[in-house]
N, C-alpha and C positions, 0 to 999 in steps of 0.2 A: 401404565407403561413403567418397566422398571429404569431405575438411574442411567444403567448401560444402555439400554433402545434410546435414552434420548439423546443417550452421546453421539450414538449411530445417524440420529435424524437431526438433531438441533445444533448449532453455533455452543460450545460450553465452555467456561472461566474456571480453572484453577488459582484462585487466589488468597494471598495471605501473607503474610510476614513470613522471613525467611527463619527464624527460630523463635521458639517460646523463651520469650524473655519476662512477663509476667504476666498473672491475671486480664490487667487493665489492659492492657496493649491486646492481648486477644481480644476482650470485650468490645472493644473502640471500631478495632477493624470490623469485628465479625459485623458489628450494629450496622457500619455501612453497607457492607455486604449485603447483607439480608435488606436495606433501602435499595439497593440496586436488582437484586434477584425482584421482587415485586416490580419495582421497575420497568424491565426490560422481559421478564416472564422467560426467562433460558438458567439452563441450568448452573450455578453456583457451587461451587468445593469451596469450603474452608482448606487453605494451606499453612500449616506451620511443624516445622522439623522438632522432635524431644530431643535431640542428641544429630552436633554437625560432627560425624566423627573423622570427618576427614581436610578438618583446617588444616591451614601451611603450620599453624605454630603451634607448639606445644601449651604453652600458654594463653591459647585462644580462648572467647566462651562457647561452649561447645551446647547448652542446654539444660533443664532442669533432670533430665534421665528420662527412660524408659516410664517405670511407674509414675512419677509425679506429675511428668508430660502428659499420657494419658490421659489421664486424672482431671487436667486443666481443659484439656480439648474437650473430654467429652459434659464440661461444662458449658464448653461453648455449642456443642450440639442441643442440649436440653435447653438454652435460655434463647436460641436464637433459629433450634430445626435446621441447622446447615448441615449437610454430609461434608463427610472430614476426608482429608488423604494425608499422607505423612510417610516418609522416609520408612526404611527399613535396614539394618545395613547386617545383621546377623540372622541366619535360617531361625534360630527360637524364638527373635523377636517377633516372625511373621503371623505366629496363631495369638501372642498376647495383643498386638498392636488389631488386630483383626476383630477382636472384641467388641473394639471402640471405633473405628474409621471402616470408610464406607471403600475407600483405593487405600492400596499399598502400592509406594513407589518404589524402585527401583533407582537408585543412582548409577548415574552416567558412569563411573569407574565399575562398579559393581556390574553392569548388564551383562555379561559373559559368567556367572559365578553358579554354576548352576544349582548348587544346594538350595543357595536363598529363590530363584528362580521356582523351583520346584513348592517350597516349603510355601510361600506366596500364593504359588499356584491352586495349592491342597485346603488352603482357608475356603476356596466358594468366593474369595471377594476379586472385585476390580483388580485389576495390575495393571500399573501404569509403570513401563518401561523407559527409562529414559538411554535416548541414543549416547554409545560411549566418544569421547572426543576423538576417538584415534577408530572408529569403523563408520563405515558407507552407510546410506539409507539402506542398501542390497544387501547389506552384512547383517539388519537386524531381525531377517527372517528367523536367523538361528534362535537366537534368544526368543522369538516370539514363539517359536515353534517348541522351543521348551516347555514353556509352559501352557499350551494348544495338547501335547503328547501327557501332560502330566494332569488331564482331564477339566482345563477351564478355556475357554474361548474368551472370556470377557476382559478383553487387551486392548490397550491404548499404547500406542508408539509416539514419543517426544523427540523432536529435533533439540537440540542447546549448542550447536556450534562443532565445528572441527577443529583440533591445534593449530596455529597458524605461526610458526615459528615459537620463538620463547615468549610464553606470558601473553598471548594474546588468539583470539579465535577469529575463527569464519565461518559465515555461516551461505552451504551451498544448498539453496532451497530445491536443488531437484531431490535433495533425500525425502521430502514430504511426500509426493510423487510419488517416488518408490518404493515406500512402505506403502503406501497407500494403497497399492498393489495387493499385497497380503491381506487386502479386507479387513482389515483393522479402522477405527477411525483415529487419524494421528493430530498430533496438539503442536505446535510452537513454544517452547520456552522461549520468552521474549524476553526475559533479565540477565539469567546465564549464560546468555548466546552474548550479551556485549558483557561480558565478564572479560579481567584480564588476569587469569589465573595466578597468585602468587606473585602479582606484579604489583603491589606496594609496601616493598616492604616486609616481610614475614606474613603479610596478608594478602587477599586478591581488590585487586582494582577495581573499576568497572567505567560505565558511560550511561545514565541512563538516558540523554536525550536521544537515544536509536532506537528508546526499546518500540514508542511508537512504529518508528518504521519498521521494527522485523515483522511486530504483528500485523502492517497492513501487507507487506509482502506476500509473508503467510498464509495471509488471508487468498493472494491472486493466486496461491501455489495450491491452494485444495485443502488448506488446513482446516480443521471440523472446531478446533479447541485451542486454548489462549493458555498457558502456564505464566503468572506475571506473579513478581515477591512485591508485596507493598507495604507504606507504611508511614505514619502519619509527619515522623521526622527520618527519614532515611538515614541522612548523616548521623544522628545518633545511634542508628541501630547496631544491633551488638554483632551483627554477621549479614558479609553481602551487601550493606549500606551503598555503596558507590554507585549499583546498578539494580538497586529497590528502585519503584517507584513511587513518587510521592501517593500518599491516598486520595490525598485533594483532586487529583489527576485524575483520576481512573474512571470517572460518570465518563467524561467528555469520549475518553478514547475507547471507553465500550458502545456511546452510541455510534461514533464513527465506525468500528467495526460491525456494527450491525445495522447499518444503515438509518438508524433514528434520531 
């Protein structure tokens, strides 16, 4: 059964830090990772971004790049057999990054850009779409239909929240539902979604004691798949820290999502 049939059939975890920040820090997470996939026997993504190219600050860390990023991930494929997923934010990056990762994301500002949609589409790999903050669950036919038309079916649809005035979201779980519609099977961003965009600061905020509950939400709304950023100290992490969540954390609230 390929990766994608078992997204279709099985409960599945995109997890990982929310940027490569070194070596060790992949190695560490991925280790538990791969103790949890055996574990619970459902499918496992390694997640971590080369490049956040869309911080509030110019001076933010943004990632080791393209090439080096790579390079680091698919170490962590070979020493620990994880498939990878990772960000995309330029149409050229989608055949390099495809190389190496088994999904290509789609970011929430980007899901309407049709070039990188298409370009994504054309690799043969995963696409994992993430819903933009300012469209409906009903809005993200379009997008998924881009790249359905540009000859791949193998689509995953992500909820992360709607704008909720300035610097802060909501998250209305019938979009899960409604994509769900499109025969896709759709995932929960459960860290993103209590993100408070650009609300601290020159940086974004977050909450992570909710991220539990989106996922178990999610879970009542017909969600198939979990998107959670994690990491062994969040507060020190270099991006997204507020609403990472801890690594230590995450056995517990995967068995509760899966009933174990």
């Amino acid at each position: 059964m390929s990766l994608y049939q078992r997204f279709q059939n099985e409960p599945f975890f995109f997890l990982g830090p929310c940027v490569i920040e070194n070596q060790e820090l992949l190695y560490t997470v991925a280790e538990e990772l791969s103790r949890l996939r055996e574990k619970y026997q459902v499918p496992i993504v390694f997640k971590a971004s080369f490049d956040k190219a869309n911080r509030t600050s110019l001076s933010a860390y943004r990632g080791p790049g393209l090439e080096k990023g790579l390079a680091m991930l698919q170490l962590v494929k070979e020493r620990f057999d994880l498939p990878l997923v990772t960000d995309i934010h330029e149409s050229y990056q989608a055949a390099i990054a495809a190389e190496v990762v088994d999904v290509l994301q789609i970011p929430a500002f980007l899901c309407r850009q049709t070039d990188l949609l298409v370009a994504a589409a054309q690799t043969g790999k995963i696409v994992n779409i993430k819903k933009a903050q300012f469209l409906s669950g009903a809005d993200m036919f379009y997008p998924a239909q881009k790249v359905k038309d540009s000859g791949n079916e193998q689509i995953i649809l992500t909820e992360r929240g709607n704008m909720y005035g300035y610097n802060n979201l909501a998250v209305d779980f019938r979009n899960l539902h409604d994509m769900a519609e499109f025969g896709f099977p759709v995932c929960m961003d459960c860290t993103h979604s209590v993100q408070r965009p650009g609300g601290a600061g020159g940086k974004s905020g977050g909450d992570r004691k909710f991220v539990p509950y989106m996922a178990k939400a999610a879970k009542a709304f017909g969600a198939q798949g979990y998107f959670m950023e994690v990491h062994p100290d969040p507060d020190k992490g270099l991006s997204d820290g507020p609403n990472m969540l801890y690594l230590k954390d995450l056995d517990a609230l995967m068995g509760e999502l899966l009933g174990q």
